[in-house]
C-alpha positions as CSV (number, residue, x, y, z in Angstrom):
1,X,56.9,104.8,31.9
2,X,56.2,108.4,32.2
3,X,52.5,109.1,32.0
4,X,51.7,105.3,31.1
5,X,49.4,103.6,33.9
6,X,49.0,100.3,32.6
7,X,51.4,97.4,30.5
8,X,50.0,94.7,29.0
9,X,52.0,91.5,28.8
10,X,51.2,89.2,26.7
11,X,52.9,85.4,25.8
12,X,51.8,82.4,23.0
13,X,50.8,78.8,25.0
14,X,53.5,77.4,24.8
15,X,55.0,80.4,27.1
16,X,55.6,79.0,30.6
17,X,53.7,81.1,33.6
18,X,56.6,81.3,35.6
19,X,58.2,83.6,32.9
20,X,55.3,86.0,32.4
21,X,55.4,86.1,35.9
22,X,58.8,87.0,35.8
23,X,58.5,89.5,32.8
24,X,55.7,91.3,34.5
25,X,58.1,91.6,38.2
26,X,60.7,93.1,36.1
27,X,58.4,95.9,34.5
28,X,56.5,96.7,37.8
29,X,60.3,97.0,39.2
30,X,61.4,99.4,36.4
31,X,58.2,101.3,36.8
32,X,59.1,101.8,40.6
33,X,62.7,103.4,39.6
């Protein structure tokens, strides 16, 4: 994630929100490393 200020996540309808919500915790946690 050098130089890199934003991530876009992105999922299909079907996606439920509680795993985009967990996909985006887990970058913003790798970001913070």
């Amino acid at each position: 994630f050098d130089n890199i200020k934003s991530v876009g996540i992105c999922g299909a309808t079907s996606t439920p929100e509680w795993l985009m919500r967990n996909v985006a915790e887990k970058v913003k946690s790798l970001s913070e490393k």
